[in-house]
N, CA, C and O atoms as CSV, one atom per row, in Angstrom:
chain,resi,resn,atom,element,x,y,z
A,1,UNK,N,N,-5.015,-47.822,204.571
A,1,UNK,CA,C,-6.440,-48.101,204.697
A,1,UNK,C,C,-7.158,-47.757,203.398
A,1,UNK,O,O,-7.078,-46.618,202.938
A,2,UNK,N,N,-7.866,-48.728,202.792
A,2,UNK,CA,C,-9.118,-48.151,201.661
A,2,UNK,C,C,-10.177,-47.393,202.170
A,2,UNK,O,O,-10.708,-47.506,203.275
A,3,UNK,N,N,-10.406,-46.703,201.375
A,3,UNK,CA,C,-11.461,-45.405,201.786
A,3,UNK,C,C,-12.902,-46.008,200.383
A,3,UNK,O,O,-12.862,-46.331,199.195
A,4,UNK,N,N,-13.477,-45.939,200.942
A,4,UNK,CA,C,-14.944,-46.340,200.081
A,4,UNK,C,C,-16.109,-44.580,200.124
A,4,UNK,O,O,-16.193,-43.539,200.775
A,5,UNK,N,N,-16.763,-45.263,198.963
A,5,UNK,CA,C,-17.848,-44.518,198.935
A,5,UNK,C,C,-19.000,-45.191,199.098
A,5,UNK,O,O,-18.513,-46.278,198.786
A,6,UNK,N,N,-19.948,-45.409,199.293
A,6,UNK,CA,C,-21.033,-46.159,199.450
A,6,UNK,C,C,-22.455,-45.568,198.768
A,6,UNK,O,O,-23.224,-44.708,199.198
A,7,UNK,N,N,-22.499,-46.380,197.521
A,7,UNK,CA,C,-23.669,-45.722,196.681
A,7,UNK,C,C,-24.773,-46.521,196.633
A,7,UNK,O,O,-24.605,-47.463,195.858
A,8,UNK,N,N,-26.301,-46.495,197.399
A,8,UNK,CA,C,-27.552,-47.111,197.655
A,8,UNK,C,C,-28.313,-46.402,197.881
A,8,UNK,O,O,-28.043,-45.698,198.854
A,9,UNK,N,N,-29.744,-46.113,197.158
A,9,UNK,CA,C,-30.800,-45.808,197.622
A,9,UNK,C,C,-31.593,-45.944,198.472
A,9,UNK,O,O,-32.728,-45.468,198.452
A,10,UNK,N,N,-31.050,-46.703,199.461
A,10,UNK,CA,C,-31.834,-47.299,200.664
A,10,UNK,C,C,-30.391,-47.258,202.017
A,10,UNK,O,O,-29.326,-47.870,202.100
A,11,UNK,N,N,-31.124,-46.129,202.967
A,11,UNK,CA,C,-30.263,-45.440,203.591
A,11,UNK,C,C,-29.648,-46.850,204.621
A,11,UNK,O,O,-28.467,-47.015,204.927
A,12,UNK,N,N,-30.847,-47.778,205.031
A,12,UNK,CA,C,-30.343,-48.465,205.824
A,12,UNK,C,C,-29.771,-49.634,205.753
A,12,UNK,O,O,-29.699,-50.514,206.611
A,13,UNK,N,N,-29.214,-49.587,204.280
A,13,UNK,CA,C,-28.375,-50.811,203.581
A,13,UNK,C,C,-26.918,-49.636,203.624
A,13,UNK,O,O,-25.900,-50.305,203.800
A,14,UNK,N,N,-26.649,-48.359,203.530
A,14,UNK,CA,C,-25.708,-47.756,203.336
A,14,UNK,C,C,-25.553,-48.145,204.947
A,14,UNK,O,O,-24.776,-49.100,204.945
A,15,UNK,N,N,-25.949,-47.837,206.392
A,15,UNK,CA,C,-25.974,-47.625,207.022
A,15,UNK,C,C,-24.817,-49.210,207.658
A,15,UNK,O,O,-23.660,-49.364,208.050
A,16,UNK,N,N,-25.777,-49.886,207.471
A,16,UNK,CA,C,-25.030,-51.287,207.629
A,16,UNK,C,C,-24.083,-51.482,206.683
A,16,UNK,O,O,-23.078,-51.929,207.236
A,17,UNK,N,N,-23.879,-51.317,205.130
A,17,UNK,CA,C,-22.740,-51.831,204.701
A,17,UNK,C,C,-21.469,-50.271,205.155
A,17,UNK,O,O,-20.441,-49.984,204.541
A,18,UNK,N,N,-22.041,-49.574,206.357
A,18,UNK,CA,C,-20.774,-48.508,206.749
A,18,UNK,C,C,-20.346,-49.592,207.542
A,18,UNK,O,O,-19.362,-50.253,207.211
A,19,UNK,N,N,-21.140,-49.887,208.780
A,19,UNK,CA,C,-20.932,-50.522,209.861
A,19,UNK,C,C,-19.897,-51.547,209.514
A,19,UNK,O,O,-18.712,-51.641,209.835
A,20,UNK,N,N,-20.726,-52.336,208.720
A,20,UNK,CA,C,-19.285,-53.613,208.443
A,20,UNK,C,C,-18.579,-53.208,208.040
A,20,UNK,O,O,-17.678,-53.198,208.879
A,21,UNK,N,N,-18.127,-52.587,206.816
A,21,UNK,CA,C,-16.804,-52.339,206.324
A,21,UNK,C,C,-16.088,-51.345,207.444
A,21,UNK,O,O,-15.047,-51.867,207.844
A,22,UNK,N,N,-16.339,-50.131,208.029
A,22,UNK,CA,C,-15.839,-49.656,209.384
A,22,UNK,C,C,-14.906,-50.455,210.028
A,22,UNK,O,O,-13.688,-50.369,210.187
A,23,UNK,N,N,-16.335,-51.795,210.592
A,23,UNK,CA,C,-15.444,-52.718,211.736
A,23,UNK,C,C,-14.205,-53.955,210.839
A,23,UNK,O,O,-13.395,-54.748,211.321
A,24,UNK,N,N,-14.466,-53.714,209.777
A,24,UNK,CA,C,-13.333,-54.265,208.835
A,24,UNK,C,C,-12.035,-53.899,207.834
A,24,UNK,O,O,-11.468,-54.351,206.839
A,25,UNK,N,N,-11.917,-52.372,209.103
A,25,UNK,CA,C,-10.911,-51.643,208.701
A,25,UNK,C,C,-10.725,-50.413,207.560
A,25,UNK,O,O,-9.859,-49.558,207.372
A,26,UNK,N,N,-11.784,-50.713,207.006
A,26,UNK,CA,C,-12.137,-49.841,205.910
A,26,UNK,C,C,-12.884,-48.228,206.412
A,26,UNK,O,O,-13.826,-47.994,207.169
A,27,UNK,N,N,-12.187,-47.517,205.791
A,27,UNK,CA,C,-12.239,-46.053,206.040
A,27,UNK,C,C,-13.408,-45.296,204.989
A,27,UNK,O,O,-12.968,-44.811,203.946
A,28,UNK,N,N,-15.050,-45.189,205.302
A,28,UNK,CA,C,-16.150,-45.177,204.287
A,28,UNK,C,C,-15.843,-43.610,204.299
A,28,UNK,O,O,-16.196,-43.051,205.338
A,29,UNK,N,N,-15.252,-42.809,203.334
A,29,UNK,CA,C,-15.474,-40.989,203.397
A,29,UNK,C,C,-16.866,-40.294,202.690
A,29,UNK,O,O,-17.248,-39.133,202.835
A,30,UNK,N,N,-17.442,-41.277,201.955
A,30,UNK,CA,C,-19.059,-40.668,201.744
A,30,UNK,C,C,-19.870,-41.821,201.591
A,30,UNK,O,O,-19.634,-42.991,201.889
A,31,UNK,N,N,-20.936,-41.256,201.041
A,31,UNK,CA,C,-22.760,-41.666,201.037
A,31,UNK,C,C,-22.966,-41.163,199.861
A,31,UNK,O,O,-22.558,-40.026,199.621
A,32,UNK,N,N,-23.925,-42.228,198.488
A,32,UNK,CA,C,-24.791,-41.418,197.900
A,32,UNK,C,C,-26.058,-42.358,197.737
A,32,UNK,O,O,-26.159,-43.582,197.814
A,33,UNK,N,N,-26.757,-41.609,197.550
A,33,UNK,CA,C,-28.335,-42.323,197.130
A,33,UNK,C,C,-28.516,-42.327,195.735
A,33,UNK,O,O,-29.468,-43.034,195.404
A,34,UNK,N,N,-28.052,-41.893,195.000
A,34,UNK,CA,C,-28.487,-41.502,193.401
A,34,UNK,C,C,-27.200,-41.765,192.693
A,34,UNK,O,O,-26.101,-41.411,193.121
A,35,UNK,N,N,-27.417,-42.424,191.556
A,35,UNK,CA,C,-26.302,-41.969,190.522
A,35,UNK,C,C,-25.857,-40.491,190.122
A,35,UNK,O,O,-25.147,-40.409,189.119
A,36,UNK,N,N,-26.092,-39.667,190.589
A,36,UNK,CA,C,-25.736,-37.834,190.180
A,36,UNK,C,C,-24.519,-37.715,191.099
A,36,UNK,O,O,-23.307,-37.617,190.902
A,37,UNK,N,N,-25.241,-37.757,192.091
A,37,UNK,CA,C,-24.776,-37.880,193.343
A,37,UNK,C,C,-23.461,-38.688,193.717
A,37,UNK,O,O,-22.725,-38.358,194.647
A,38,UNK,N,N,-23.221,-39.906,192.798
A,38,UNK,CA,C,-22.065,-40.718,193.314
A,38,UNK,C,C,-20.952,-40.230,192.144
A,38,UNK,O,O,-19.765,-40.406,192.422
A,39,UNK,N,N,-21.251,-39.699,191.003
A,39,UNK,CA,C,-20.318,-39.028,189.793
A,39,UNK,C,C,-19.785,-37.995,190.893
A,39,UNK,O,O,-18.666,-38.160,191.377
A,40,UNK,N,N,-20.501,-37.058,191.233
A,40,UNK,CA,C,-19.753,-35.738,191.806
A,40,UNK,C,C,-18.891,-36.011,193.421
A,40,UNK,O,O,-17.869,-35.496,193.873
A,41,UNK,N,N,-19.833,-37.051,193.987
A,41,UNK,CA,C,-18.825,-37.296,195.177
A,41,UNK,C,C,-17.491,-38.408,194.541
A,41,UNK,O,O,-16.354,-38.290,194.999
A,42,UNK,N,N,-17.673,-39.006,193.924
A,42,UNK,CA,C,-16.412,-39.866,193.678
A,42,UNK,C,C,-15.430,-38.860,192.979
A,42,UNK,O,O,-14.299,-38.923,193.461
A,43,UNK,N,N,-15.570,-37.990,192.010
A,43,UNK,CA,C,-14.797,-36.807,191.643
A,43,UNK,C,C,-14.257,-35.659,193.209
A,43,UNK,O,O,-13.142,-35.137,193.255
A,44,UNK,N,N,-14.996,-35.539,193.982
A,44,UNK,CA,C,-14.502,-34.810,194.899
A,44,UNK,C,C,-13.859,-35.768,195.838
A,44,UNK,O,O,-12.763,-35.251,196.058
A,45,UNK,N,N,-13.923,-36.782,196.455
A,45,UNK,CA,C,-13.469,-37.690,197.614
A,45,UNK,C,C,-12.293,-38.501,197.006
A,45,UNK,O,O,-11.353,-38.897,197.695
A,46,UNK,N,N,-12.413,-38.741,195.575
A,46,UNK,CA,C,-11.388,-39.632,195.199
A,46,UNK,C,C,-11.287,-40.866,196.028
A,46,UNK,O,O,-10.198,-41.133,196.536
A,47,UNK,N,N,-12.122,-41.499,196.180
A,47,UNK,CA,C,-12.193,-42.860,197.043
A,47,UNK,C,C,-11.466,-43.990,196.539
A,47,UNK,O,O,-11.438,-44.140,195.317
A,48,UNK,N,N,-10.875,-44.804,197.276
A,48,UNK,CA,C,-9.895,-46.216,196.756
A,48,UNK,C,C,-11.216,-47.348,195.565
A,48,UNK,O,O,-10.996,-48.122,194.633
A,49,UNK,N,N,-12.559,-46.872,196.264
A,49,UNK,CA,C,-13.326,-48.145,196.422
A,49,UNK,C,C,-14.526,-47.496,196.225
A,49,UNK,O,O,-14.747,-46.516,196.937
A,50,UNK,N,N,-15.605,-47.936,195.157
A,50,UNK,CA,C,-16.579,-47.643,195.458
A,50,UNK,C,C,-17.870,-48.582,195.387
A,50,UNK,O,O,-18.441,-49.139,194.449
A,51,UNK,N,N,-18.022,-48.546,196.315
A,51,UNK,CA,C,-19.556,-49.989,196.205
A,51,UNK,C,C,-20.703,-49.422,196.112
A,51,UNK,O,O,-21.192,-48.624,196.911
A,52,UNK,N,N,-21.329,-49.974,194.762
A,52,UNK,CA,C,-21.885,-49.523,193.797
A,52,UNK,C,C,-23.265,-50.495,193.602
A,52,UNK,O,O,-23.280,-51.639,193.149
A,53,UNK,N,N,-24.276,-49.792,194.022
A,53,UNK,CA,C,-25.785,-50.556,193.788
A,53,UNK,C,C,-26.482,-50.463,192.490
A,53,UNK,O,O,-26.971,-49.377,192.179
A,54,UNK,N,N,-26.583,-51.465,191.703
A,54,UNK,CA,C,-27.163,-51.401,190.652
A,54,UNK,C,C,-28.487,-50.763,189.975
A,54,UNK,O,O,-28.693,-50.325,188.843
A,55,UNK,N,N,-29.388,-50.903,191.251
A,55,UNK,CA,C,-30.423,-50.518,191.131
A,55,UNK,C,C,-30.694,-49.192,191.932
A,55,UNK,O,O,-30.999,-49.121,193.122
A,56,UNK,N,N,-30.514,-48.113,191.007
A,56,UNK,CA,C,-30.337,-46.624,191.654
A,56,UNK,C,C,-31.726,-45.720,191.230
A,56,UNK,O,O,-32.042,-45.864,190.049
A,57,UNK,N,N,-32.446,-44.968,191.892
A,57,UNK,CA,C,-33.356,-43.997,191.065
A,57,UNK,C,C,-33.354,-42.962,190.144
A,57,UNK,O,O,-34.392,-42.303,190.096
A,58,UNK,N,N,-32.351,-42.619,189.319
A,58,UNK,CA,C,-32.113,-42.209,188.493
A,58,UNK,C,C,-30.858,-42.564,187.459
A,58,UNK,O,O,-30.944,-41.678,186.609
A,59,UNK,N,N,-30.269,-43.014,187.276
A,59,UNK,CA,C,-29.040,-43.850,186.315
A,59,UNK,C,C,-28.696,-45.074,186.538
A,59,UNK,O,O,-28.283,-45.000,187.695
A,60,UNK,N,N,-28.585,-46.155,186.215
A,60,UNK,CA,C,-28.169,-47.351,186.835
A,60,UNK,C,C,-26.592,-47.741,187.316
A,60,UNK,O,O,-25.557,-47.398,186.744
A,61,UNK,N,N,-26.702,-48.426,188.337
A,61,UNK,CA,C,-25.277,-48.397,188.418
A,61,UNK,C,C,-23.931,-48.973,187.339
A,61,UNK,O,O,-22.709,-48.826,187.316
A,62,UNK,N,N,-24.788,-49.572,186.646
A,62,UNK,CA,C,-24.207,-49.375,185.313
A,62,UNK,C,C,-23.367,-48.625,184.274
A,62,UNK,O,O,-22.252,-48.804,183.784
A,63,UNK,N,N,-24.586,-47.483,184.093
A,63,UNK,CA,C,-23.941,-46.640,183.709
A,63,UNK,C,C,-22.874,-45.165,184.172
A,63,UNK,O,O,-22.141,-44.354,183.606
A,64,UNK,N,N,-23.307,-45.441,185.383
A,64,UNK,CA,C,-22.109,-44.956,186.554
A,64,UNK,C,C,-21.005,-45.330,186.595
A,64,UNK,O,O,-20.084,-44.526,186.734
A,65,UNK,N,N,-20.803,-46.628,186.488
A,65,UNK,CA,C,-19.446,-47.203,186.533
A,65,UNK,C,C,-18.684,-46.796,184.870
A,65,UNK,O,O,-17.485,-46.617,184.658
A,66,UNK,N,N,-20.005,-46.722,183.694
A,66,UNK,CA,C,-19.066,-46.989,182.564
A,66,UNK,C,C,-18.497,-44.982,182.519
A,66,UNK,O,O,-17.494,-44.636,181.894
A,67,UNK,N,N,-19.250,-44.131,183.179
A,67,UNK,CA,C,-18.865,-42.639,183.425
A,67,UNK,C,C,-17.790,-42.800,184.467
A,67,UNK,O,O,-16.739,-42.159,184.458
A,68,UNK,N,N,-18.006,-43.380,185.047
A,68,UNK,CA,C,-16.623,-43.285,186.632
A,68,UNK,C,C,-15.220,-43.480,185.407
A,68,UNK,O,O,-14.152,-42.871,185.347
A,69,UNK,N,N,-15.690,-44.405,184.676
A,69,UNK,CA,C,-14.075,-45.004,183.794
A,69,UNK,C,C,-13.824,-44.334,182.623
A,69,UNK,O,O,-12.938,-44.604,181.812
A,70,UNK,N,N,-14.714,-43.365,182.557
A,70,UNK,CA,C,-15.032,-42.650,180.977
A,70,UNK,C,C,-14.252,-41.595,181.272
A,70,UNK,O,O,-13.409,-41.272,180.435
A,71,UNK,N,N,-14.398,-40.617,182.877
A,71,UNK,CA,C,-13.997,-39.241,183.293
A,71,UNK,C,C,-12.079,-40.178,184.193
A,71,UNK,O,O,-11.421,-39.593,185.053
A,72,UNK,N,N,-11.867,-40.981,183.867
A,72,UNK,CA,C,-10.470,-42.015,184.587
A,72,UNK,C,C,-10.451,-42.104,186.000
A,72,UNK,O,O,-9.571,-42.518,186.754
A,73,UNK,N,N,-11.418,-41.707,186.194
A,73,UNK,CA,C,-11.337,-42.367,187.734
A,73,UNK,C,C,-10.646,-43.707,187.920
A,73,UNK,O,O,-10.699,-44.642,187.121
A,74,UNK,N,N,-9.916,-43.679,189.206
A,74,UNK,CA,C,-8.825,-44.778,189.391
A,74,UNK,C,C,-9.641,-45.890,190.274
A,74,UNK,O,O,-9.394,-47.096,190.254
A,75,UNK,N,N,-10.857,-45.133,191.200
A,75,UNK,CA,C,-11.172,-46.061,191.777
A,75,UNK,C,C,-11.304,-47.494,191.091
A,75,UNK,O,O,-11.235,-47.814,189.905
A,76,UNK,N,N,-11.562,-48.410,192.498
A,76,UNK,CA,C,-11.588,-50.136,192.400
A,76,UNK,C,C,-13.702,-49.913,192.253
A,76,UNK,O,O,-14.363,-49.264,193.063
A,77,UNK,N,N,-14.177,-50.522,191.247
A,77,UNK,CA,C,-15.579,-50.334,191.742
A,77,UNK,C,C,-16.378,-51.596,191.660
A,77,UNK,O,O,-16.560,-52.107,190.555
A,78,UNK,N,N,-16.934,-52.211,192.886
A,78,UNK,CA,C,-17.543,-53.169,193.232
A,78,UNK,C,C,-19.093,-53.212,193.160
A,78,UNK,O,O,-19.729,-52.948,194.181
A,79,UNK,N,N,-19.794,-53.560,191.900
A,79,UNK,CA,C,-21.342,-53.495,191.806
A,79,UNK,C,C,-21.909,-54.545,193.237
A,79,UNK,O,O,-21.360,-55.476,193.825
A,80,UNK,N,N,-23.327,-53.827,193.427
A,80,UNK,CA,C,-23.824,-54.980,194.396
A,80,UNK,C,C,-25.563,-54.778,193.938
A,80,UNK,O,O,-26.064,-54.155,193.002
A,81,UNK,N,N,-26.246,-55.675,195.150
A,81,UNK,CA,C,-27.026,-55.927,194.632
A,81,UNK,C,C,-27.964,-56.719,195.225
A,81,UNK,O,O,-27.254,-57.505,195.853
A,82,UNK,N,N,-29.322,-57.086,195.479
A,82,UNK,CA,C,-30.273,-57.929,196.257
A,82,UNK,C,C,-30.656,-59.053,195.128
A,82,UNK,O,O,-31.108,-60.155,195.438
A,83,UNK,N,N,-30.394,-58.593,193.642
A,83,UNK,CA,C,-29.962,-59.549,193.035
A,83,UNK,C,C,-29.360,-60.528,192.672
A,83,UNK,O,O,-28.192,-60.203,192.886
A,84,UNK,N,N,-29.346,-61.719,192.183
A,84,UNK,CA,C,-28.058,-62.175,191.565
A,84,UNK,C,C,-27.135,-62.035,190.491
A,84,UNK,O,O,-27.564,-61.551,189.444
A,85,UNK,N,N,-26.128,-62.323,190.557
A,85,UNK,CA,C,-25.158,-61.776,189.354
A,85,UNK,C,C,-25.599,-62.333,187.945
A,85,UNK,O,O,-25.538,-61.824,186.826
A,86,UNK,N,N,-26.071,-63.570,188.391
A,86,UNK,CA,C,-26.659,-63.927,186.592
A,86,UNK,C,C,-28.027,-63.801,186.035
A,86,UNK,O,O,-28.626,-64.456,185.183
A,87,UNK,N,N,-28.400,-62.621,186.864
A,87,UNK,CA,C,-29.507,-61.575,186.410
A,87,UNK,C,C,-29.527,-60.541,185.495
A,87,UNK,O,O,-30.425,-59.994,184.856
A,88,UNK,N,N,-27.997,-60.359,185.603
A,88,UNK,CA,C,-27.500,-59.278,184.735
A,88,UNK,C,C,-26.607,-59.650,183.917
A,88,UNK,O,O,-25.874,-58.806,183.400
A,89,UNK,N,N,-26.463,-61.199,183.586
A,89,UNK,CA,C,-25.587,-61.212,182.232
A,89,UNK,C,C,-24.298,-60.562,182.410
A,89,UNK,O,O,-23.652,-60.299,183.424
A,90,UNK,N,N,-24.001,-60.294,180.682
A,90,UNK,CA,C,-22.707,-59.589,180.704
A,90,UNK,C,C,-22.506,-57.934,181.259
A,90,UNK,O,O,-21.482,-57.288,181.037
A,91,UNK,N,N,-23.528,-57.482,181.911
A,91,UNK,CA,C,-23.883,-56.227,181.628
A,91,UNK,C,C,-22.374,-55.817,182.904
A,91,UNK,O,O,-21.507,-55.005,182.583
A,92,UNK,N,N,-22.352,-56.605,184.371
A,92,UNK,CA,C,-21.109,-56.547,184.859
A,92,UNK,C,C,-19.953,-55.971,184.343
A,92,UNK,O,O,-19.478,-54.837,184.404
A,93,UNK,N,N,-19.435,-57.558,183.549
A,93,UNK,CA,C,-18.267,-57.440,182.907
A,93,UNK,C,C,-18.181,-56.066,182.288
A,93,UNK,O,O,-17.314,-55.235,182.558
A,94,UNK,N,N,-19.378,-55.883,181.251
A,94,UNK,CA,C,-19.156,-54.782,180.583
A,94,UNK,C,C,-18.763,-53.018,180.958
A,94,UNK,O,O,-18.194,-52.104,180.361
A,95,UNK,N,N,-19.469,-53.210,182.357
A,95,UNK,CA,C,-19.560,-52.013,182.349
A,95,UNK,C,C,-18.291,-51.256,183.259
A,95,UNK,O,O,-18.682,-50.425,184.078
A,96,UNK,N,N,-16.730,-51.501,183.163
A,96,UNK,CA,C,-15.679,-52.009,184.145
A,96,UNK,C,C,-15.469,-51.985,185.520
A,96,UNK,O,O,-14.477,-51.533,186.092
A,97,UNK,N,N,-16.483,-52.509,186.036
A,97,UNK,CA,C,-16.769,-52.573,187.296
A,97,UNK,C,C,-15.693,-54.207,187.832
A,97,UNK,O,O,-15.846,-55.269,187.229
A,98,UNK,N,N,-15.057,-54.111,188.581
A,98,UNK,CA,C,-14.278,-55.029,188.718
A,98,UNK,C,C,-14.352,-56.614,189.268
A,98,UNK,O,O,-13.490,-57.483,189.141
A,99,UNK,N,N,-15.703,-56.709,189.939
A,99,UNK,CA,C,-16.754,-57.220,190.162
A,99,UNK,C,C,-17.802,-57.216,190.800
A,99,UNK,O,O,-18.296,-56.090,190.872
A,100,UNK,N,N,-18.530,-58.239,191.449
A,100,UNK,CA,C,-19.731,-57.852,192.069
A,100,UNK,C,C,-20.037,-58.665,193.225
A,100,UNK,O,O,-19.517,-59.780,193.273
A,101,UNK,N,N,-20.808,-58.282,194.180
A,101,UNK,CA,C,-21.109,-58.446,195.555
A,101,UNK,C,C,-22.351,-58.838,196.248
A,101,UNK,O,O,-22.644,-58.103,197.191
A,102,UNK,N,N,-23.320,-60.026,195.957
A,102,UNK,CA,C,-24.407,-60.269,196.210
A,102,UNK,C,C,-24.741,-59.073,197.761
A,102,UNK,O,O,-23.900,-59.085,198.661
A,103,UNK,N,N,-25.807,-58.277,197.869
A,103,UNK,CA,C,-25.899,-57.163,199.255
A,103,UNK,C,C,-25.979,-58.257,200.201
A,103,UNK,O,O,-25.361,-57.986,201.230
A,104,UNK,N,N,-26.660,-59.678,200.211
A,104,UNK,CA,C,-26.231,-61.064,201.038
A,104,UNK,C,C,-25.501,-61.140,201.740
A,104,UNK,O,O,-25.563,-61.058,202.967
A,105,UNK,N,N,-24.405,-61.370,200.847
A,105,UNK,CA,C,-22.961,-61.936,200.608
A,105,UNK,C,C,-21.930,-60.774,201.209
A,105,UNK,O,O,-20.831,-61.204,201.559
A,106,UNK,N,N,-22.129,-59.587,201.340
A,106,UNK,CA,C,-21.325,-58.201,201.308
A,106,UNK,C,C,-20.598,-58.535,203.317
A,106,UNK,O,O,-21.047,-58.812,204.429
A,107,UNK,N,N,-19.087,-58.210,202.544
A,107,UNK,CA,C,-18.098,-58.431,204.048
A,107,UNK,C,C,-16.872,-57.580,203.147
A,107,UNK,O,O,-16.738,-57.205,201.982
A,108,UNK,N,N,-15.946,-57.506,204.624
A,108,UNK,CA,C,-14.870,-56.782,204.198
A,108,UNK,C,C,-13.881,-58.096,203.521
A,108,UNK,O,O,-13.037,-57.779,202.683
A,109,UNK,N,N,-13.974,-59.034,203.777
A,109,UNK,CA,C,-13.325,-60.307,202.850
A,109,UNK,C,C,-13.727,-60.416,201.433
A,109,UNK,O,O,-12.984,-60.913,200.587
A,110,UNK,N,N,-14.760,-60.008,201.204
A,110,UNK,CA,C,-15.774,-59.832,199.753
A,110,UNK,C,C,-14.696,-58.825,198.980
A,110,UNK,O,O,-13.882,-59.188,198.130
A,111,UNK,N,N,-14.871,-57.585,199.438
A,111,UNK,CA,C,-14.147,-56.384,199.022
A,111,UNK,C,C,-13.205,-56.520,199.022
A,111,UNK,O,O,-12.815,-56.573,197.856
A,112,UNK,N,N,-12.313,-56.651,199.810
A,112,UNK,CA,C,-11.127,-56.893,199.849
A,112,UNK,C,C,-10.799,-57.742,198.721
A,112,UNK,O,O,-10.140,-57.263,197.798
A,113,UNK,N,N,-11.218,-59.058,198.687
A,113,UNK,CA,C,-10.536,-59.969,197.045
A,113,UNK,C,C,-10.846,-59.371,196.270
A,113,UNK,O,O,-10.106,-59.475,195.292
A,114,UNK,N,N,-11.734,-58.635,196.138
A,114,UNK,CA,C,-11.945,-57.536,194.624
A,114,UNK,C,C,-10.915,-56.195,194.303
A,114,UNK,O,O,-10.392,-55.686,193.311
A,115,UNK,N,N,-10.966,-55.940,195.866
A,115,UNK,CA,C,-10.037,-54.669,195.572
A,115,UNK,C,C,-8.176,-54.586,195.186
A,115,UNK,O,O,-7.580,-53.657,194.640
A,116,UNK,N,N,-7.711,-55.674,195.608
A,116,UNK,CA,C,-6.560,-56.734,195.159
A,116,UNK,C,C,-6.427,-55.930,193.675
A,116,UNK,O,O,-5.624,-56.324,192.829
């Protein structure tokens, strides 16, 4: 089973993307609201997976992902977003996030081809 972390500032988008991924087999072992917050839980939980909201209140998920890969974290990390992906350019690619997940669009079929 993949184990996720679920990083959003908005409790009741964490709440629902538990629910689905849950009923899609996926094993969620934390919550963060903040970029601070998702550095120190992804260092303690060691999660397979972490789905990752771009738009955070203090660091962007951006630069979270380019620290998640800086400190070697192994996780798979999936940016998301109420955005679209070609809102943000190369900033994706760049930042090694493996890809990304319109918050729309978000299913355990989504994750899953990413986490592959």
């Amino acid at each position: 089973m993949t184990t996720v972390l679920i990083v959003d500032d908005h409790k009741a988008f964490r709440t629902s993307a538990r629910h689905l991924l849950e009923a899609e087999g996926f094993v969620v072992v934390g919550e963060a609201a903040n970029g601070h917050d998702a550095l120190e839980l992804a260092g303690e939980l060691s999660p397979d997976l972490v789905l990752l909201d771009i738009q955070l209140p203090d660091i962007d998920g951006f630069a979270v992902a380019k620290e998640l890969r800086q400190r070697g974290e192994r996780a798979t990390i999936v940016l998301t977003s109420s955005r679209d992906a070609d809102d943000y350019g190369a900033s994706i690619a760049e930042s090694g996030a493996r890809g990304f997940v319109p918050k729309g669009d978000l299913s355990g079929a989504a994750i899953a081809a990413l986490a592959k």
